[in-house]
N, C-alpha and C positions, 0 to 999 in steps of 0.2 A: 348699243343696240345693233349697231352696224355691224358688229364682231359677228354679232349672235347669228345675223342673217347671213351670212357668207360661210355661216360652219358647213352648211350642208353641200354648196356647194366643194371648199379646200375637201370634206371628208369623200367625194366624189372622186378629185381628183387625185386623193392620195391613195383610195379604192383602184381609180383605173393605173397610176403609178407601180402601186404593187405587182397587180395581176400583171403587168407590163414585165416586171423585175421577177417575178414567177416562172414567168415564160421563158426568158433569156438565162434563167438559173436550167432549167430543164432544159434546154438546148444544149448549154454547157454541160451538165451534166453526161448527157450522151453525146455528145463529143467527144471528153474525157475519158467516157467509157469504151468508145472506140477506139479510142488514142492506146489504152490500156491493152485490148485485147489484140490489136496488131501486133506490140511492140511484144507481146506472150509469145504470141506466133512466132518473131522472128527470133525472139531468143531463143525458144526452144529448140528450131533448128538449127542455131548455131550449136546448141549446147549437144543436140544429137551430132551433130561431124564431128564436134569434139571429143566424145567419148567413141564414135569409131576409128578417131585418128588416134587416141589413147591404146584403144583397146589394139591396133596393128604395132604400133611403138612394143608395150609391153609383152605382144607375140614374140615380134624379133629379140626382144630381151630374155624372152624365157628360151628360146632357140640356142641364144649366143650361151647363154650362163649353161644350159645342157652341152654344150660343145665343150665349153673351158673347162666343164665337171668333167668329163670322159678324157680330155687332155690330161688333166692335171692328175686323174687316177693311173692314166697309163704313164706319165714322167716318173711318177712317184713309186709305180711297181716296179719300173726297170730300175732307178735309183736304190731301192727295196735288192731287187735279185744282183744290183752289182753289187750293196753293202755284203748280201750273202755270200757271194765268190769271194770278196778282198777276203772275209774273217775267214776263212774255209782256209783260205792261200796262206794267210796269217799262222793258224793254227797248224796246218803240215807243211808247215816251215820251208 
C-alpha cells in the first residue's frame, strides 16, 4: 500500500525530471545549431578564397599555355621554312 502512495509523488518527480531533461535537450539543440551555422560561415569563406585563388592559378595557366602555343607555332614554322630551303637546295643540286 506504501508503493501505491508514493506513486504520485516518484511520477511528480519523474514529471519535473523530464521537463528538466527537455529543457537542457533544447538548449543543446541550439547550441549545436549555432555551433553549425558558424562553422557554414567559415567554411564558406574559406572555400570562396579558394576558388579566387584557383581561379588567378588557372588565369596564369591559360596565359602561359597561350605563350608556349604561339612559341611552339613560331619554332615549328621556321623549322617548317628551313625544311623548305634544305629540299629546295636538295633538289637544284
Amino acid at each position: 500500500m506504501q508503493s501505491l502512495q508514493q506513486l504520485p509523488a516518484q511520477v511528480a518527480a519523474l514529471d519535473t525530471r523530464v521537463a528538466s531533461l527537455e529543457l537542457h535537450f533544447l538548449q543543446f539543440r541550439a547550441e549545436v545549431k549555432e555551433e553549425f551555422l558558424t562553422t557554414r560561415r567559415e567554411l564558406g569563406g574559406e572555400i570562396n578564397g579558394l576558388r579566387e585563388e584557383l581561379g588567378a592559378v588557372a588565369e596564369g595557366l591559360r596565359e602561359e599555355i597561350a605563350t608556349e602555343g604561339r612559341n611552339t607555332r613560331s619554332e615549328m614554322r621556321a623549322l617548317f621554312e628551313e625544311a623548305i630551303a634544305r629540299n629546295k637546295t636538295i633538289r637544284e643540286g
